[in-house]
DRENDO-1510 file (C-alpha; in Angstrom, 1 decimal, always signed):
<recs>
REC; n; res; u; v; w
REC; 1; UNK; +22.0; -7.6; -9.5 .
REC; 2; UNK; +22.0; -10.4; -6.9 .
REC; 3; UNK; +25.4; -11.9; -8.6 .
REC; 4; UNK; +27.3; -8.3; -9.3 .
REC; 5; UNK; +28.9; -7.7; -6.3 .
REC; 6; UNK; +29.0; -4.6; -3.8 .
REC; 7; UNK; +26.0; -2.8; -3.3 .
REC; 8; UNK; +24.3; -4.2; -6.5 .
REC; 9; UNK; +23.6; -7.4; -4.9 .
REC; 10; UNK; +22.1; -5.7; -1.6 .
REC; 11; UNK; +19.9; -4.3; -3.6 .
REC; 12; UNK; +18.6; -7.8; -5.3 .
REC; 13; UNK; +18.5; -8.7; -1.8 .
REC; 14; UNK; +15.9; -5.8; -0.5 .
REC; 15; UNK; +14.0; -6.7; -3.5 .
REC; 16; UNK; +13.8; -10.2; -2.4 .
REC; 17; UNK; +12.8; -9.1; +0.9 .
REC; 18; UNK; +10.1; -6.8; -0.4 .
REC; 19; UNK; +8.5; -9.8; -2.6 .
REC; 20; UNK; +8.1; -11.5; +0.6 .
REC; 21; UNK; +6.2; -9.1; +2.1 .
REC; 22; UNK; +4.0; -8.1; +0.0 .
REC; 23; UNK; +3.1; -11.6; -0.8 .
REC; 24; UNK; +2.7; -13.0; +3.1 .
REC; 25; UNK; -0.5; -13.6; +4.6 .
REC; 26; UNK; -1.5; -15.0; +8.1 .
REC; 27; UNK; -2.4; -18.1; +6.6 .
REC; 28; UNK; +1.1; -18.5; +6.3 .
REC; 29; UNK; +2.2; -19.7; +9.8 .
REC; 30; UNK; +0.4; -21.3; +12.2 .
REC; 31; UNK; -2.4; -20.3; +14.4 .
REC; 32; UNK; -1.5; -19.1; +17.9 .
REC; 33; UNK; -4.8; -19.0; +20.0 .
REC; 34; UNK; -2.6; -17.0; +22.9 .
REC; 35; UNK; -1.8; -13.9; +20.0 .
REC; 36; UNK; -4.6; -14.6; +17.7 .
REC; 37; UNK; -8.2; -14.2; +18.3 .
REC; 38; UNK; -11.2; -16.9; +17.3 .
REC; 39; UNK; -12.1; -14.6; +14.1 .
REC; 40; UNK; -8.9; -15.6; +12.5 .
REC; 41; UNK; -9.1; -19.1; +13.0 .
REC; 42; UNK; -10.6; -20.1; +9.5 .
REC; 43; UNK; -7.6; -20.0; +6.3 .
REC; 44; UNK; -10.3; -17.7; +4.8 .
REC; 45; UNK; -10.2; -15.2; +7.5 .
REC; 46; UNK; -6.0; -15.7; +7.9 .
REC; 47; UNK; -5.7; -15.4; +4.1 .
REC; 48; UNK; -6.9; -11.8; +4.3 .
REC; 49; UNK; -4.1; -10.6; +6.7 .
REC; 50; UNK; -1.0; -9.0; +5.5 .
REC; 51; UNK; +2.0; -7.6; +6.1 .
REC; 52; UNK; +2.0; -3.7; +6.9 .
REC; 53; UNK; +4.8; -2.3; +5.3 .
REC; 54; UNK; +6.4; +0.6; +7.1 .
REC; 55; UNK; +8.3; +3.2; +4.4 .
REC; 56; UNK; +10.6; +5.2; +5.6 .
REC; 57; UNK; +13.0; +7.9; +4.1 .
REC; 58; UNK; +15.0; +10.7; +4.8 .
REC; 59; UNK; +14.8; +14.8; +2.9 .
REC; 60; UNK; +17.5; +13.6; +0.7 .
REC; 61; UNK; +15.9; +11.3; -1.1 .
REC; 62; UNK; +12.8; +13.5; -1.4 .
REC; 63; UNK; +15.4; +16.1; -2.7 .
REC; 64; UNK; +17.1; +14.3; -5.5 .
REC; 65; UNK; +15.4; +12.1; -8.5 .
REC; 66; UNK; +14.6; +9.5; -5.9 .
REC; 67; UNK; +11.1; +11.4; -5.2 .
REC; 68; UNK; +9.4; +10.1; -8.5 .
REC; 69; UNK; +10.2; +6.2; -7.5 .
REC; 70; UNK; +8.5; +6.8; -3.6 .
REC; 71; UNK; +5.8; +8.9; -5.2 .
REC; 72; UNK; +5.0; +6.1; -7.6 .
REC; 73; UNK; +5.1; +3.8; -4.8 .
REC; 74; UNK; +2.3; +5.9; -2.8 .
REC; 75; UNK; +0.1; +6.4; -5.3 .
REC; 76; UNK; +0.1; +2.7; -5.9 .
REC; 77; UNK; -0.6; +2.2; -2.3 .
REC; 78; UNK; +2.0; +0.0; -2.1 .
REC; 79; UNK; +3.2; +1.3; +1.1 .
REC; 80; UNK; +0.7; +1.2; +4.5 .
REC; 81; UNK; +2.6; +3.3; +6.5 .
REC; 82; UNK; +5.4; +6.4; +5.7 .
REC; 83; UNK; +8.0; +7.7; +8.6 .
REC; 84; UNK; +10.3; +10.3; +7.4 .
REC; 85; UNK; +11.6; +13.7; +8.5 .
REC; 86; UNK; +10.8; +17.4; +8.5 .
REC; 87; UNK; +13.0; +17.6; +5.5 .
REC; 88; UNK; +11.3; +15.0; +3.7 .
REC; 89; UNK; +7.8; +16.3; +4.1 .
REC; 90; UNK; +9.1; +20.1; +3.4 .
REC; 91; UNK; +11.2; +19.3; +0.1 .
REC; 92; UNK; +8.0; +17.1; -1.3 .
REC; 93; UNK; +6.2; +20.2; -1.1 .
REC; 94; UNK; +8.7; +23.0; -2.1 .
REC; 95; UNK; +9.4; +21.0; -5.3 .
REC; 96; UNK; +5.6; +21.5; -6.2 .
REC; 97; UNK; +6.3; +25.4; -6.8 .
REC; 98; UNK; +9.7; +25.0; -8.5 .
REC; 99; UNK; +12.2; +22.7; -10.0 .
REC; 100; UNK; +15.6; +21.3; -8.4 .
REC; 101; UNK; +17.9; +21.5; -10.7 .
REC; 102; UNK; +21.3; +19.1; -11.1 .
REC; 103; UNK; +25.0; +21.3; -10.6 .
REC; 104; UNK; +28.0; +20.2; -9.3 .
REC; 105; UNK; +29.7; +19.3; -5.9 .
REC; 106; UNK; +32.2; +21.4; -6.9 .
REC; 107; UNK; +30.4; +24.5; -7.0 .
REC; 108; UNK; +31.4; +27.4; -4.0 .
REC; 109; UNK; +28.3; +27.6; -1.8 .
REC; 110; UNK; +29.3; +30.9; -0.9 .
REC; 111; UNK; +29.3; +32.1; -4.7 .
REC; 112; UNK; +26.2; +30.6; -5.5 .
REC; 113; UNK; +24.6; +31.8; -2.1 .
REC; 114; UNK; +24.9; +35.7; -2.9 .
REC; 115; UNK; +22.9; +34.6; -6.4 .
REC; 116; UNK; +20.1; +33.6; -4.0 .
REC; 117; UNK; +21.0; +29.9; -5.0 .
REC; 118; UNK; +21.1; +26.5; -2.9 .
REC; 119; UNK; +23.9; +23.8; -3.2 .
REC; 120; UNK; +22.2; +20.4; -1.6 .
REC; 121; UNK; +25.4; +18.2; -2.8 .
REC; 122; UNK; +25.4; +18.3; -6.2 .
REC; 123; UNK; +21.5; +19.6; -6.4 .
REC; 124; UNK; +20.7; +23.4; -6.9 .
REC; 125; UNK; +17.4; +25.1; -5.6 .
REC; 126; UNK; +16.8; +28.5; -5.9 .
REC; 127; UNK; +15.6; +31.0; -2.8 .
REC; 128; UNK; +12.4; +31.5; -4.8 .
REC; 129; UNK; +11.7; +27.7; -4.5 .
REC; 130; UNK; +11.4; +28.5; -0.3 .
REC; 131; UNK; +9.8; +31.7; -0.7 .
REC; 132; UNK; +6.8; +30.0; -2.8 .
REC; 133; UNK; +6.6; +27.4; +0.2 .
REC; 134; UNK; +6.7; +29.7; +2.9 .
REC; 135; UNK; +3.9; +32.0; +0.9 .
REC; 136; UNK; +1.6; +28.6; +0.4 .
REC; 137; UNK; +2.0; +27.5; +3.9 .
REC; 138; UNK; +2.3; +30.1; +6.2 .
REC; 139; UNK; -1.8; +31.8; +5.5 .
REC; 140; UNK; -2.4; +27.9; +5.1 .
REC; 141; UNK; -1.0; +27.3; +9.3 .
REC; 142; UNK; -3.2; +30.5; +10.2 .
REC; 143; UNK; -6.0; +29.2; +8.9 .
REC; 144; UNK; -5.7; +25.6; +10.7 .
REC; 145; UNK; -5.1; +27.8; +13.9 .
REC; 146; UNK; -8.2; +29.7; +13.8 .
REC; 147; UNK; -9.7; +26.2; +12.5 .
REC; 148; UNK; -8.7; +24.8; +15.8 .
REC; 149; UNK; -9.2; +27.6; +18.0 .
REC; 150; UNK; -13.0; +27.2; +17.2 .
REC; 151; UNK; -13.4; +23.4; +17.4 .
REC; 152; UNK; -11.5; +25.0; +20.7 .
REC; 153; UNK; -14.6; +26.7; +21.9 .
REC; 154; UNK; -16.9; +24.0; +20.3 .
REC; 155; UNK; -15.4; +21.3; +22.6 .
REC; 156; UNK; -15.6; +23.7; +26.0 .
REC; 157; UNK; -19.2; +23.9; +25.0 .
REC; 158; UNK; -19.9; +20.7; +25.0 .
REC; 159; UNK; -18.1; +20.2; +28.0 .
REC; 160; UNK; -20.0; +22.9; +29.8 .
REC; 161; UNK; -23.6; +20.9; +28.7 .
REC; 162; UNK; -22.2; +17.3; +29.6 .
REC; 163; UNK; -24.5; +15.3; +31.8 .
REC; 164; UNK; -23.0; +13.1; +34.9 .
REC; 165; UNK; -23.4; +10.2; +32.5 .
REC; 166; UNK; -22.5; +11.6; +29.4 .
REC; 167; UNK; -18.8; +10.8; +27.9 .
REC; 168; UNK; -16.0; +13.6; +27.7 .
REC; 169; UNK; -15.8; +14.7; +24.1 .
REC; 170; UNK; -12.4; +13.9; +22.1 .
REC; 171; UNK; -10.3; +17.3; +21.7 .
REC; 172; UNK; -9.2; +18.2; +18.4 .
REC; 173; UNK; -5.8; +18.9; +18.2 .
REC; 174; UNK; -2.9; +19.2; +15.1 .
REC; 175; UNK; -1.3; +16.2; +15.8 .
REC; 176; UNK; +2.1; +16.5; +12.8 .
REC; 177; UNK; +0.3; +13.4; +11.1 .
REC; 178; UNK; -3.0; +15.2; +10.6 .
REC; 179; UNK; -0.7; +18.3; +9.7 .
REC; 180; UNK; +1.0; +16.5; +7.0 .
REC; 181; UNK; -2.3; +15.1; +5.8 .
REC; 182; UNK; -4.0; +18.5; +5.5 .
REC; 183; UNK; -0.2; +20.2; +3.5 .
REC; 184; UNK; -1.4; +16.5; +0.7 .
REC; 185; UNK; -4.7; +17.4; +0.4 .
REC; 186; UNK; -4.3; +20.9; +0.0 .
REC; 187; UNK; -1.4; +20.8; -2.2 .
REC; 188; UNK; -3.0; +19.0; -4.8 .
REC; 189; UNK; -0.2; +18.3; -7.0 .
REC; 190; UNK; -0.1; +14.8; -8.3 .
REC; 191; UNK; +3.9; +14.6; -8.3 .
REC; 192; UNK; +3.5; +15.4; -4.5 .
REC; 193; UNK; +4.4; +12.2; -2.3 .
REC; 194; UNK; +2.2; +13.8; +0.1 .
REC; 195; UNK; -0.7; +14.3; -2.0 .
REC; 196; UNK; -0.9; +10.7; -2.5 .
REC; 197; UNK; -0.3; +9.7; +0.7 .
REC; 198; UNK; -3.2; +11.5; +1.6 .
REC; 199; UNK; -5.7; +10.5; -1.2 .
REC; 200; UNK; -4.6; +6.7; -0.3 .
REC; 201; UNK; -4.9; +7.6; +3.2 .
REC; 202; UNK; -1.4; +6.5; +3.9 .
REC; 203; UNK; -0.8; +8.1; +8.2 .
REC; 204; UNK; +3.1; +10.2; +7.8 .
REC; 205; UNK; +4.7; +10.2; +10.7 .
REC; 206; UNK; +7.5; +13.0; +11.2 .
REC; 207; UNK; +8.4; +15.0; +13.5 .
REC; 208; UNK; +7.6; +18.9; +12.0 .
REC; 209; UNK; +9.4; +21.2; +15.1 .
REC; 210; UNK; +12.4; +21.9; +13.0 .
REC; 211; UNK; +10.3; +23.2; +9.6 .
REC; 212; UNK; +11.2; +27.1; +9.0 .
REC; 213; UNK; +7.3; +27.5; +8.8 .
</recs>
């Protein structure tokens, strides 16, 4: 692809770039006593130390066939850590109740919408498709609410009993991360980029205030 022109040879290029990547250690450059602590001083020690590769994608992707590739690439932990969007974490899910199918970007929104259909370009999803989602994760955000109201009250008890010289207890709180980790694990669906991000234990970092949850 590197030597057919346009985009093609971008692509042969990100390859390239990924190679690289995944096949540098810290053994690689020299050592830097200033960044670089006394445990990483032997090529034993530096040889271990690789790049973390950040993954990141938007809900389109997750959308159309491109979900299979990134879902591959989770469950092959071949990713360390996954940023993405609302979107993408919403339409990972939705697409474990129902299928997207392929139309046209020709087709009148407006005329499909009163058939309770979807146009995402030239992708079709069906209202049932969000009514499954919003029925999975809608008890599914009660119950992590009541989850946390009583690691709530667990944590002001402890607080209460501390000692002078006692340390302050950590809080719980739904950070989106953990979020996102609970929706993987309780999904379990194994075409889910999310499930295998969190049976890999690959952190997701998105920002969920704009999901119609």
């Amino acid at each position: 692809m590197r030597t057919t022109g346009f985009q093609a040879t971008n692509v042969a290029l990100a390859v390239d770039e990924i190679r690289a990547m995944r096949d540098w250690r810290l053994s690689d450059a020299s050592y830097d006593p200033i960044l670089q602590g006394e445990d990483l001083v032997s090529m034993e020690a530096r040889s271990k130390v690789r790049c973390r590769i950040f993954f990141a994608y938007t809900s389109n992707q997750i959308s159309c066939g491109q979900r299979e590739i990134m879902r591959y690439l989770v469950q092959n932990s071949m990713a360390d850590v996954i940023v993405s969007t609302a979107g993408g974490v919403e339409e990972d899910l939705i697409k474990c109740f129902e299928p997207t199918y392929m139309g046209n970007f020709k087709l009148p929104g407006k005329e499909l919408r009163k058939k309770g259909i979807n146009r995402i370009g030239n992708l079709l999803v069906s209202n049932k498709n969000h009514c499954k989602f919003e029925d999975w994760v809608a008890p599914l955000i009660d119950k992590m609410h009541d989850e946390q109201d009583e690691k709530d009250t667990e944590w002001a008890q402890k607080i209460a009993s501390l000692k002078d010289n006692e340390d302050k207890p950590e809080r719980f709180v739904w950070t989106p991360s953990k979020m996102i980790k609970r929706f993987g694990h309780e999904i379990d669906d194994k075409s889910s980029v999310l499930y295998w991000a969190a049976k890999n234990d690959i952190p997701i970092f998105a920002q969920l205030s704009l999901m119609g949850v």
